[in-house]
C-alpha atoms as an extended CHARMM CRD file, in Angstrom:
* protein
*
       172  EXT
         1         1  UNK       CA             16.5850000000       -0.5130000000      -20.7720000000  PROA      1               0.0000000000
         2         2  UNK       CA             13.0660000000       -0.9460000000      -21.4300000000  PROA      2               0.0000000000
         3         3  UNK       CA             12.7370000000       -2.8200000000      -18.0700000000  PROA      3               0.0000000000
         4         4  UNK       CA             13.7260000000        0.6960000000      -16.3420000000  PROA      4               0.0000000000
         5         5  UNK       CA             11.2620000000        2.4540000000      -13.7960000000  PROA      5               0.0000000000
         6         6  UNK       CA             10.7640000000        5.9730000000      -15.5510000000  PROA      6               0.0000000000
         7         7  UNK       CA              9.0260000000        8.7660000000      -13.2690000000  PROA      7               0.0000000000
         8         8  UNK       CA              7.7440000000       11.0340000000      -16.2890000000  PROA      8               0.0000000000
         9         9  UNK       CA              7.1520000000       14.6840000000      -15.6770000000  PROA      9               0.0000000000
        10        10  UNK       CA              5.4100000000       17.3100000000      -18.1970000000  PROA      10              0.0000000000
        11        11  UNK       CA              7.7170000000       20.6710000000      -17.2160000000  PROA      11              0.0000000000
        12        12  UNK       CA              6.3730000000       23.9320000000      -18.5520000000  PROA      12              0.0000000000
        13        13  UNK       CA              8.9680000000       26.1520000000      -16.4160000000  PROA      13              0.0000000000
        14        14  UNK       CA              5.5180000000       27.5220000000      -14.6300000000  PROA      14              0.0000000000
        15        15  UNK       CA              5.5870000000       26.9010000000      -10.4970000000  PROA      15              0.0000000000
        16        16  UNK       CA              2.4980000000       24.5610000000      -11.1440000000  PROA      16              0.0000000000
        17        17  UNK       CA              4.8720000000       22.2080000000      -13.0580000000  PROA      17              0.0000000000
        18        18  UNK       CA              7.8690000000       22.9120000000      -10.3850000000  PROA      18              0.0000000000
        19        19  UNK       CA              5.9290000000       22.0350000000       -7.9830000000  PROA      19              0.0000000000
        20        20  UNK       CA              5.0390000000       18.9470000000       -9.7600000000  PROA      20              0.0000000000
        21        21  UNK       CA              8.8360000000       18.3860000000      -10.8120000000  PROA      21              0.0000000000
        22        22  UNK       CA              9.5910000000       18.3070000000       -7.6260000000  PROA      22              0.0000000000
        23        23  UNK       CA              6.8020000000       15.8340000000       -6.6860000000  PROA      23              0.0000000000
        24        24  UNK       CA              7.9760000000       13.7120000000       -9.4460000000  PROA      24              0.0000000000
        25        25  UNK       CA             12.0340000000       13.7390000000       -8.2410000000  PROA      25              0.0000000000
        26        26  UNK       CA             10.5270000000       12.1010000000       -5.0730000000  PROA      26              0.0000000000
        27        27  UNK       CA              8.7690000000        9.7440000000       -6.1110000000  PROA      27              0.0000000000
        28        28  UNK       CA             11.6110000000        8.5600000000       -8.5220000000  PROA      28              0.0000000000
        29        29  UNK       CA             13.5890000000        8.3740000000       -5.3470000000  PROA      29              0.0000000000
        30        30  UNK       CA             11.4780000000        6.4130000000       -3.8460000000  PROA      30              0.0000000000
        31        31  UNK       CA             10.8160000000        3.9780000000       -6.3840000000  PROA      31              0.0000000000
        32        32  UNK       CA             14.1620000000        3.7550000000       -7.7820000000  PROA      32              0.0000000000
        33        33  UNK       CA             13.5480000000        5.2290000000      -10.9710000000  PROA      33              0.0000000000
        34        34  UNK       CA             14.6920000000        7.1590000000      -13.6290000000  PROA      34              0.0000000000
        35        35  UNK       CA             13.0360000000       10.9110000000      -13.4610000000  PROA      35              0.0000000000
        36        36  UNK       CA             12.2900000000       12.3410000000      -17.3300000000  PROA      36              0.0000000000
        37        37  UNK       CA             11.2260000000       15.8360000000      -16.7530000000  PROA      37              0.0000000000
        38        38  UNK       CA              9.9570000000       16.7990000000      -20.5780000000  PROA      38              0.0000000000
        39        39  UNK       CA              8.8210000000       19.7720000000      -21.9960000000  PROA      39              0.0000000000
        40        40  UNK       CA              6.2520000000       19.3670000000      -25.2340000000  PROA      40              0.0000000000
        41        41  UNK       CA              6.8670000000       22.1100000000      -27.7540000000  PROA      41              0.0000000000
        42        42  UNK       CA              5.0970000000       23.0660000000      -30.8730000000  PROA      42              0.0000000000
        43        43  UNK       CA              5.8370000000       25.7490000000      -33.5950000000  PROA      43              0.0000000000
        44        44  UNK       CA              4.4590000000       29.1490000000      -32.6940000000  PROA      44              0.0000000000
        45        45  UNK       CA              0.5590000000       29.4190000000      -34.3870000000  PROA      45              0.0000000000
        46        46  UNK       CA              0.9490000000       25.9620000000      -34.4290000000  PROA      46              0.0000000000
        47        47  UNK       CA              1.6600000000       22.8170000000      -36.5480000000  PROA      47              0.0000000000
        48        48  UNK       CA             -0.8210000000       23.3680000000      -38.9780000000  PROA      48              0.0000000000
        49        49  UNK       CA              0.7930000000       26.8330000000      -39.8740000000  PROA      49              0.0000000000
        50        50  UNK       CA              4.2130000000       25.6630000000      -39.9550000000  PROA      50              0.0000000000
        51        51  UNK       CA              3.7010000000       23.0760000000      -42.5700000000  PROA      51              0.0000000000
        52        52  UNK       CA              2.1780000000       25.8150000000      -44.7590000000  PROA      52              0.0000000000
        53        53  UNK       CA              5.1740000000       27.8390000000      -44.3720000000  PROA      53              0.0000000000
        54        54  UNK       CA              7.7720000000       25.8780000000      -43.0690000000  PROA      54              0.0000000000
        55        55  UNK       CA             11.5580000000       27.6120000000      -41.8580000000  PROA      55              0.0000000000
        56        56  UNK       CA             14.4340000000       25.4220000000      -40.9400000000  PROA      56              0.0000000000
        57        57  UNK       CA             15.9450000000       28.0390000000      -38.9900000000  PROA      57              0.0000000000
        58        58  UNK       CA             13.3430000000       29.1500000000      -36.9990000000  PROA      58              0.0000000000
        59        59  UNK       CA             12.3330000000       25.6670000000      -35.9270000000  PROA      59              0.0000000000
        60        60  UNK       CA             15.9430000000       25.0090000000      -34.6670000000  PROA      60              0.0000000000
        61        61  UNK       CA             15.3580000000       28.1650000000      -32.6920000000  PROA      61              0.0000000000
        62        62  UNK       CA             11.7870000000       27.1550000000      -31.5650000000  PROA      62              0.0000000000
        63        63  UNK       CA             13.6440000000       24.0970000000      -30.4400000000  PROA      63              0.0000000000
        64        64  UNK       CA             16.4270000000       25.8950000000      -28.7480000000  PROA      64              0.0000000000
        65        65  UNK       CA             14.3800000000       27.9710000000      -27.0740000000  PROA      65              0.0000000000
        66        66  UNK       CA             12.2250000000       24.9500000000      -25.3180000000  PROA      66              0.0000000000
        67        67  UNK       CA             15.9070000000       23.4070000000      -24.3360000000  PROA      67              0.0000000000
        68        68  UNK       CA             16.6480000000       26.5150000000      -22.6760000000  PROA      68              0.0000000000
        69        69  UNK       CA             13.4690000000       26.4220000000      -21.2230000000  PROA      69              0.0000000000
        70        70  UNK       CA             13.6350000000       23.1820000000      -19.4290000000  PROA      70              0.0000000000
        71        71  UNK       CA             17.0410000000       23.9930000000      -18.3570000000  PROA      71              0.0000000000
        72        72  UNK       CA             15.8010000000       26.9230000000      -16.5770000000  PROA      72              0.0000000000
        73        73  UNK       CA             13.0700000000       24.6850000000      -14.4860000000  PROA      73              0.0000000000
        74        74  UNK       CA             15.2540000000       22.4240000000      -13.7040000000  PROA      74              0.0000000000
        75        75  UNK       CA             17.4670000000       25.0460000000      -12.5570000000  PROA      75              0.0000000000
        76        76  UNK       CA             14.9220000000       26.7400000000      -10.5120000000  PROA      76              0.0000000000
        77        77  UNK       CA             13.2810000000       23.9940000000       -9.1880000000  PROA      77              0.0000000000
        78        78  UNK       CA             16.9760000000       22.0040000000       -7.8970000000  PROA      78              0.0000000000
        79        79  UNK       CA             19.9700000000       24.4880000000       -8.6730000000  PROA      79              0.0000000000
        80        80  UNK       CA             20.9950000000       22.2380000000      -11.8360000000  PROA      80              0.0000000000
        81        81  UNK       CA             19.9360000000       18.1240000000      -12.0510000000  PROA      81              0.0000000000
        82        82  UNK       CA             18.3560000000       16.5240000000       -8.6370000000  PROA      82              0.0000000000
        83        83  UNK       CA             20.6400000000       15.0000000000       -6.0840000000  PROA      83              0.0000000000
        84        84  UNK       CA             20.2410000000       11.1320000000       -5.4490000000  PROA      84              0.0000000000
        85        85  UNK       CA             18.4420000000       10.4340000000       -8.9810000000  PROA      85              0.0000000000
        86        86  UNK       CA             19.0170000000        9.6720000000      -12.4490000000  PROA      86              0.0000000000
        87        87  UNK       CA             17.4400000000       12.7270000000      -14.9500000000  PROA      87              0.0000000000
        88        88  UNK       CA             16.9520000000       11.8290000000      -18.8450000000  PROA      88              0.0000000000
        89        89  UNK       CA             15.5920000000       15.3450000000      -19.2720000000  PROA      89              0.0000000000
        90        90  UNK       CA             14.1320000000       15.6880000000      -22.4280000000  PROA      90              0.0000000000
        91        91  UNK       CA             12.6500000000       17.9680000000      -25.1880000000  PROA      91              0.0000000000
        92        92  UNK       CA              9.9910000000       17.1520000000      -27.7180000000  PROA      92              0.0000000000
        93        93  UNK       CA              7.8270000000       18.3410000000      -30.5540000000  PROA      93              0.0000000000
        94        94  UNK       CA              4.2750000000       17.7810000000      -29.8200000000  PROA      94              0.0000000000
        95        95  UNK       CA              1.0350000000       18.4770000000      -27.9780000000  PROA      95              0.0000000000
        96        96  UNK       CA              2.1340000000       18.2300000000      -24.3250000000  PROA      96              0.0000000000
        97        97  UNK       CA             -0.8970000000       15.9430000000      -23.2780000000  PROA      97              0.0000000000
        98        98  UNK       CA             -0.4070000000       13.7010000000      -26.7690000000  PROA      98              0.0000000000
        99        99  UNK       CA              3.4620000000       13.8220000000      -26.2090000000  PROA      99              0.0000000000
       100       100  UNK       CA              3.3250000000       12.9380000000      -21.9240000000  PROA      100             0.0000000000
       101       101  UNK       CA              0.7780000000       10.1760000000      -22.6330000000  PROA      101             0.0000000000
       102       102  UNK       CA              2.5590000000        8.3730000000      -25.7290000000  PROA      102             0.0000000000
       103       103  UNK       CA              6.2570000000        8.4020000000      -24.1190000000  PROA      103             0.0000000000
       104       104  UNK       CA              4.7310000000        6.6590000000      -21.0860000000  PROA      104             0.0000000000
       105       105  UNK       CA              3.8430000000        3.9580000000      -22.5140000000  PROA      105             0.0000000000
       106       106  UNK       CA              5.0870000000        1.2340000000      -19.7200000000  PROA      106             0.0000000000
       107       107  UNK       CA              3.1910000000       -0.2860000000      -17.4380000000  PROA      107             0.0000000000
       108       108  UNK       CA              5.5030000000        0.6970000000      -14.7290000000  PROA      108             0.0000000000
       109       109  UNK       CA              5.6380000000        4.2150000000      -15.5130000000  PROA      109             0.0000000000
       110       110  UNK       CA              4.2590000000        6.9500000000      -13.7290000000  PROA      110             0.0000000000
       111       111  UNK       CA              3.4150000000       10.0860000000      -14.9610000000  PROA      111             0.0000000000
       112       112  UNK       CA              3.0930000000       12.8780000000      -12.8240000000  PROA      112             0.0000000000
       113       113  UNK       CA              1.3760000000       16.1570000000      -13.9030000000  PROA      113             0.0000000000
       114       114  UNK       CA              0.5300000000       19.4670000000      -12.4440000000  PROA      114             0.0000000000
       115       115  UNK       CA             -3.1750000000       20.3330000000      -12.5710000000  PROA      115             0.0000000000
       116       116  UNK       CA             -4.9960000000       23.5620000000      -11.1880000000  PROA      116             0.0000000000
       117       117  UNK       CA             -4.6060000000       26.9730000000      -12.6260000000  PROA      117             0.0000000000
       118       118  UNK       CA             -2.5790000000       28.0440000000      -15.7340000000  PROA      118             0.0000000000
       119       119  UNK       CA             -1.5750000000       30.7980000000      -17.9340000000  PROA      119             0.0000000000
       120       120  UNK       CA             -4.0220000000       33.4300000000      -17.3220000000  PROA      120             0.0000000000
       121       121  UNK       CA             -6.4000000000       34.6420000000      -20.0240000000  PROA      121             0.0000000000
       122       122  UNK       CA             -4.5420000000       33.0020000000      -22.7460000000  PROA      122             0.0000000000
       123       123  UNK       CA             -4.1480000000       29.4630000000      -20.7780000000  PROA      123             0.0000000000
       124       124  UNK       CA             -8.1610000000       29.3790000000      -20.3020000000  PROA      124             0.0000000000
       125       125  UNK       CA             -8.4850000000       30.1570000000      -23.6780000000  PROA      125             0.0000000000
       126       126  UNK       CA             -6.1520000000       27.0140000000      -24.9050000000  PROA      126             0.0000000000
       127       127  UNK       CA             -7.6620000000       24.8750000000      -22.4670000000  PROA      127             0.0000000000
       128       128  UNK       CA            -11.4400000000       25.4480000000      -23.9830000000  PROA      128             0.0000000000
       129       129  UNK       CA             -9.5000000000       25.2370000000      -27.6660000000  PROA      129             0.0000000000
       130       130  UNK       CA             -7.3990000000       22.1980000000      -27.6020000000  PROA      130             0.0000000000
       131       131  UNK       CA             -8.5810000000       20.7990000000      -23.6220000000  PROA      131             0.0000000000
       132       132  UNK       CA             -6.4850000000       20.8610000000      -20.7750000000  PROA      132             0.0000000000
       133       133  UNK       CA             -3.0240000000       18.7300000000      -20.7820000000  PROA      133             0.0000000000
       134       134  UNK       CA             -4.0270000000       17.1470000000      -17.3130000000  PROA      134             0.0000000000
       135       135  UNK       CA             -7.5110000000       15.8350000000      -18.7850000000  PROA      135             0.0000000000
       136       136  UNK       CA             -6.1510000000       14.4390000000      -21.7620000000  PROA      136             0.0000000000
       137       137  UNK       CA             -3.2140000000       12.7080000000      -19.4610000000  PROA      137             0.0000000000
       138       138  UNK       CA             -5.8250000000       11.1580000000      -16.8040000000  PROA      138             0.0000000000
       139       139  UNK       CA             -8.2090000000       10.2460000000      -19.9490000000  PROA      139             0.0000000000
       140       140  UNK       CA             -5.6510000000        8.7200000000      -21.8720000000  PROA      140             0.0000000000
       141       141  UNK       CA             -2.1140000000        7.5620000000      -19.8210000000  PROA      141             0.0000000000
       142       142  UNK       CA             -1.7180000000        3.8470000000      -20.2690000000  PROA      142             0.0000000000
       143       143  UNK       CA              0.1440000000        3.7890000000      -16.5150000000  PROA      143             0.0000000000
       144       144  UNK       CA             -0.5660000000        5.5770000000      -12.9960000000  PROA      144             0.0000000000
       145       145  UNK       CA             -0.8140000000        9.0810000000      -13.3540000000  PROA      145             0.0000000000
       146       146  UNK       CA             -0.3910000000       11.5280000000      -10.1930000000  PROA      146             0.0000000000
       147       147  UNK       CA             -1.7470000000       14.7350000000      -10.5310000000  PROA      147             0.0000000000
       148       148  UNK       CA             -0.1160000000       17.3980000000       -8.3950000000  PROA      148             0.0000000000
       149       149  UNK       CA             -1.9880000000       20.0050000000       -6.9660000000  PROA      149             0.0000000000
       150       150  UNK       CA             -0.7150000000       23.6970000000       -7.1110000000  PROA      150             0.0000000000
       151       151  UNK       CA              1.4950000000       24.6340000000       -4.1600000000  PROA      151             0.0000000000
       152       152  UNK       CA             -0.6830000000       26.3390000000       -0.6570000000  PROA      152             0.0000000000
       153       153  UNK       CA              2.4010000000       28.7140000000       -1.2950000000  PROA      153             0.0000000000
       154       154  UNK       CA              0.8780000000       29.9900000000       -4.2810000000  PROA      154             0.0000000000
       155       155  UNK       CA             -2.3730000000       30.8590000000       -2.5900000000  PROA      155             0.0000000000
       156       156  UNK       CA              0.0620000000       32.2020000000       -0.3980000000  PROA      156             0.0000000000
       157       157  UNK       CA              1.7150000000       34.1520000000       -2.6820000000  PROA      157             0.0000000000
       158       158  UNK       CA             -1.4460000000       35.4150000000       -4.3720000000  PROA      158             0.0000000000
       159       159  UNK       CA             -2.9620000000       36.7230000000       -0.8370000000  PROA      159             0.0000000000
       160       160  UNK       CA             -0.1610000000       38.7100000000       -0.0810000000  PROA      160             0.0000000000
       161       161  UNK       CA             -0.3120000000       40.5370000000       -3.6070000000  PROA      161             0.0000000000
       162       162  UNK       CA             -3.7850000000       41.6050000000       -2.7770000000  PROA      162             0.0000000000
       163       163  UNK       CA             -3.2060000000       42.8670000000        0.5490000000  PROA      163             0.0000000000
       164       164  UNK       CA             -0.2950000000       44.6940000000       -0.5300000000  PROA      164             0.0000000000
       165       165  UNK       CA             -2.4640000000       45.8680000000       -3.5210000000  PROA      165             0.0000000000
       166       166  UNK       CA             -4.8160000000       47.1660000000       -1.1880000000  PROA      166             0.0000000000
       167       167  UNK       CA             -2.8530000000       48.2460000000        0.8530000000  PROA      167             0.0000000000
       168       168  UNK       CA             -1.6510000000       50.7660000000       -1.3890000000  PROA      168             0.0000000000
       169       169  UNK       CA             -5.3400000000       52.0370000000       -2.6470000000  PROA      169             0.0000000000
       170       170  UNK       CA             -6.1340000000       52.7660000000        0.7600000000  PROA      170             0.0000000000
       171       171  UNK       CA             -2.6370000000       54.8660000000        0.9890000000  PROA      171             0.0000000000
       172       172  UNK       CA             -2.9110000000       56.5800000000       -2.3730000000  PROA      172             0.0000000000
């Protein structure tokens, strides 16, 4: 199996990483691969705080919750699994950038990742924290890496909130 052609995809259910996902399904396509959207998950406050006061249950529901998660995106992105590819979605425990880079590990792999804007307030803040997950993927990925501009639709999508925003301050 190890001779397989993987097309490896960090998912975070955002549209960056549909857009990405969907980037990913075509080039899999292409190349005859297997597509492995994952999702990288870690305990809420983080590792560090888990191990000081570690709960069973609540990590099976951390873990649940990330399933459901990249079931959603792949829902959203396809209506279910892509057409015309295999899919070894999968789900792990781990810094996404640490987690993407380690599982492809081939030299045939290619690892596709989403880069431009993320999460707000809170995603700047992570990314001066811990780095951004499409840094430490180009810095460190042991096969190609793609990285997958946001959609123009977003800008898109962005525009037309601020018209309509003021569009309504100049009616109010």
């Amino acid at each position: 199996m190890s001779d397989v052609a993987r097309v490896i995809v960090g998912v975070s259910g955002s549209l960056h990483s549909l857009t990405a996902l969907h980037r990913a399904a075509e080039e899999a396509r292409a190349r005859q691969a297997v597509l492995v959207p994952v999702l990288a998950w870690t305990p809420a406050g983080g590792e560090r705080n888990y191990r000081a006061r570690p709960c069973p249950p609540l990590l099976r529901a951390w873990q649940e919750a990330a399933e459901g998660r990249l079931e959603r995106a792949l829902e959203q992105a396809f209506g279910g699994l892509p057409i015309g590819v295999p899919v070894q979605p999968l789900v792990m425990r781990g810094e996404p950038g640490r987690v993407l880079t380690e599982l492809a590990d081939r030299p045939g792999d290619l690892l596709v990742i989403s880069t431009g804007r993320h999460g707000g307030v809170r995603g700047r803040v992570r990314r001066v924290l811990r780095g951004s997950v499409s840094r430490h993927c180009l810095d460190r990925a042991g096969c190609g890496v793609l990285a997958v501009p946001p959609s123009t639709l977003q800008e898109d999508l962005r525009a037309l909130h601020r018209g309509i925003d003021l569009r309504e301050l100049i009616a109010a």
